[in-house]
C-alpha positions in Angstrom: 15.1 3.8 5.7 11.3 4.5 6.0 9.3 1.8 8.6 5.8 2.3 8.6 4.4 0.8 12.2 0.4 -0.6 12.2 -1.2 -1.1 15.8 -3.9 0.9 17.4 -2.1 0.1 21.0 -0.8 3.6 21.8 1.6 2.5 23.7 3.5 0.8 21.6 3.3 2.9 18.8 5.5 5.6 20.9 7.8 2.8 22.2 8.5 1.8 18.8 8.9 5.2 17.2 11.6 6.2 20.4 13.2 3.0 19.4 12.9 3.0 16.2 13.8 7.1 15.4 16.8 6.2 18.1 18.7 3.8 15.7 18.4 6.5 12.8 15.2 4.9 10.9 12.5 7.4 9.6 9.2 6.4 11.4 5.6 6.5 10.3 2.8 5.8 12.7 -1.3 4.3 11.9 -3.8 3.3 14.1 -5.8 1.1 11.3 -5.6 -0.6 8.2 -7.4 2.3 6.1 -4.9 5.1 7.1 -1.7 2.4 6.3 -2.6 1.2 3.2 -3.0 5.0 2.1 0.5 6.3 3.4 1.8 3.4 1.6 0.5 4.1 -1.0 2.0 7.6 -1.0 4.9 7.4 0.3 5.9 3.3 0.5 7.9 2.1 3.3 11.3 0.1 2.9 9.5 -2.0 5.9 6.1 -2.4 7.3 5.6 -3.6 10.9 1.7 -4.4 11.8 -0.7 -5.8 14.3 -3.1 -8.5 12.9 -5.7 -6.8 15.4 -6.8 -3.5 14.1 -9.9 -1.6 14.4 -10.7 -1.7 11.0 -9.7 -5.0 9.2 -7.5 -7.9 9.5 -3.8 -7.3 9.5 -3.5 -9.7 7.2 -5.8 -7.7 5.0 -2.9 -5.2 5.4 -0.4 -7.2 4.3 -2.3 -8.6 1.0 -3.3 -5.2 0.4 0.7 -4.0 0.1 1.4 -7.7 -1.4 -1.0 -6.2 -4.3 2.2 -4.2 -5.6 5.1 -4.5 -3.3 7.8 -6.9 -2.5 8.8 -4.7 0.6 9.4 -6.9 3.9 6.4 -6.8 6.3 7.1 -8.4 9.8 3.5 -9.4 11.9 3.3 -8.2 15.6 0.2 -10.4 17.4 -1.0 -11.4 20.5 -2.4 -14.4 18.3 -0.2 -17.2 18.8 -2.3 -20.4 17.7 0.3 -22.1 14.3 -3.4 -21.0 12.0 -2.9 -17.1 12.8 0.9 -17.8 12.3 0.4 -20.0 9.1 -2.3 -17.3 7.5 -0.4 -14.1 8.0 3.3 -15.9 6.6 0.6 -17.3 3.3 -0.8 -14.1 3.2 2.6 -12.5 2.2 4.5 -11.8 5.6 8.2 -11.8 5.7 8.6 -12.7 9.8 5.9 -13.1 12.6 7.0 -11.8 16.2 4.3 -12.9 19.0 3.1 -10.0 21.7 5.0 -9.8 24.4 7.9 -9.6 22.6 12.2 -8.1 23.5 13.1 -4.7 21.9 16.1 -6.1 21.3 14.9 -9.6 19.5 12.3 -7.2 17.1 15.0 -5.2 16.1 17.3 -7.5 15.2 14.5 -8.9 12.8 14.2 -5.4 11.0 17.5 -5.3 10.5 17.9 -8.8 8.8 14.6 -8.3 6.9 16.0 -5.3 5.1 19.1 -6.9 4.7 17.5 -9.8 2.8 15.5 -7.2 1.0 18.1 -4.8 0.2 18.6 -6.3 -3.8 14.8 -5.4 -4.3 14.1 -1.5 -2.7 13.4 -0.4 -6.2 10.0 0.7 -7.7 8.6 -1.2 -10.2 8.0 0.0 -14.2 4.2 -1.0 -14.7 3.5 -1.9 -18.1 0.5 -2.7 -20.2 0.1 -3.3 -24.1 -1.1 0.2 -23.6 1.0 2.4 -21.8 3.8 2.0 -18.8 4.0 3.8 -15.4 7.4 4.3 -13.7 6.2 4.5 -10.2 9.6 6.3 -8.9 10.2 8.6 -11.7 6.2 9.5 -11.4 5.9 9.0 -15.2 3.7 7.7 -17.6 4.4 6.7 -21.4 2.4 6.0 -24.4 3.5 4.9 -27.6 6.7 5.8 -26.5 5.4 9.8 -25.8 5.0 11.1 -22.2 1.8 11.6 -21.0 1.0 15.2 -19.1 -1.0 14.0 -16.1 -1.9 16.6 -13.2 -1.1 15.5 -9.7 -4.6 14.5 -9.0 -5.0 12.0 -11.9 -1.8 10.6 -11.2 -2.4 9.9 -7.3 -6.1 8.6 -8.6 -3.6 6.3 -11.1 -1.0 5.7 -8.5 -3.2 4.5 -6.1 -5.1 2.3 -8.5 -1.6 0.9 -9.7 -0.6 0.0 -5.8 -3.4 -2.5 -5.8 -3.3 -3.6 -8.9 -5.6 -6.4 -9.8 -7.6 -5.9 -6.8 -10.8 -4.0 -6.2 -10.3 -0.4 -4.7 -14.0 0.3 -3.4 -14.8 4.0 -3.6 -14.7 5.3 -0.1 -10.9 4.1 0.4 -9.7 5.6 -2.8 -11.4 8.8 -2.4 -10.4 8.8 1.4 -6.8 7.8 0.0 -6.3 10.8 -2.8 -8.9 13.6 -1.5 -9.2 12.8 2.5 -11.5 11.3 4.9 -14.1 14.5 4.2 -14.8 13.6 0.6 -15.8 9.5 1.1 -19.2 10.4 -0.5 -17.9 12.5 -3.4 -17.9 9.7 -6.3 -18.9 11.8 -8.9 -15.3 13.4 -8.2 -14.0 9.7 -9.4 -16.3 9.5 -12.2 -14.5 12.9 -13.9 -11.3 11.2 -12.8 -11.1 8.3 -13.6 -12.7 9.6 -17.6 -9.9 11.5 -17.8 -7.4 8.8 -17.2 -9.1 6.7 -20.0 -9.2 9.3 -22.5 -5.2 9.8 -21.8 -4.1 6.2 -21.7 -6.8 4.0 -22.8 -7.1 2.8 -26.8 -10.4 2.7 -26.8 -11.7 4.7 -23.8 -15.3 3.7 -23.9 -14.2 -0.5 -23.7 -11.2 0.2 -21.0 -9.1 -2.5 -20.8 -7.2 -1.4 -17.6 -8.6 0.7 -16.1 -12.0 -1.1 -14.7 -14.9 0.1 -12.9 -16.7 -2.5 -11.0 -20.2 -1.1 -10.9 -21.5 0.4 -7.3 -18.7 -0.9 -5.5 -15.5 0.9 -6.6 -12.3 0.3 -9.5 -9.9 -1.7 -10.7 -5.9 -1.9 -12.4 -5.9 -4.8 -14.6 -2.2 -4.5 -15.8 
């Protein structure tokens, strides 16, 4: 089982890791919202555990960010404990809401009955359009019934696009996401992209239906 862990408190990342990594789960580690939401996006968690305080957003952005295509169980960690933060981050799409300081013990026990609940679920979704399908865990993508050949680049651009589906993916986190944090300015890299995706899977590539560009801000999946 793969637990992705959100807090920029150093601290308790390693706590949680030793803990974690102790009781046989595979542990991933971010310090901000930007970084999670891309090693979700690569390789998704069976459970996310994060901070609402981060350097870089919300943690509730966090959690409607992996809400956008995931049922997996997210569990809050915050110092916040006015009923509003606890009230926004459950409506937001969190599964549980643990308040800082908090027992080893008691957080564990909540991983291990969230993935219990969500056990029935684990499985990757089949994305489907009138136009074409994506199987997210096979890494395949039909049209017309026929395979489409996609290299590994236009399918992370797709993948990533996919993972936040109906939701605007500005242009700085998608090339940070699929190229790195060096290419945030490279957009013309997106433009080539993202033409190539719509000449493979759009009916009419010139009036894409799903796959969206919202002018000087960034794209969009619109299943």
């Amino acid at each position: 089982m793969r637990i992705l862990v959100v807090d920029d408190d150093r601290q308790l990342l390693r706590a949680l890791r030793i803990n974690l990594t102790a009781r046989g789960y595979d542990v991933q580690l971010a310090p901000d919202g930007v970084t999670a939401l891309a090693m979700a996006a690569r390789q998704p968690p069976d459970l996310v555990i994060v901070d609402l305080g981060l350097p870089d957003m919300d943690g509730v952005e966090v959690v409607e960010g992996i809400r956008g295509w995931s049922t997996v169980p997210v569990i809050v960690l915050s110092a916040r404990h006015l009923e509003q933060s606890k009230v926004r981050a459950l409506d937001a799409g969190a599964d549980d809401y643990v308040t800082k300081p908090f027992g080893m013990d008691e957080l564990l026990a909540r991983v291990r009955a969230a993935l219990r609940r969500a056990s029935p679920a684990l499985e990757e979704p089949v994305v489907r359009t009138d136009a074409f399908a994506v199987d997210l865990a096979a890494k395949r993508v039909t049209r017309d019934g026929h395979d489409v050949r996609l290299t590994p680049t236009e399918w992370h651009v797709l993948e990533v696009l996919i993972r936040h589906s109906g939701k605007l993916v500005p242009h700085r986190q998608l090339l940070q996401e699929v190229w790195g944090p060096r290419y945030e300015s490279e957009t013309n890299y997106l433009r080539v992209y993202l033409a190539q995706l719509r000449a493979k899977l759009e009916p009419d590539p010139a009036r894409p239906r799903h796959l969206l560009t919202e002018p000087g801000m960034g794209y969009r999946f619109q299943p």
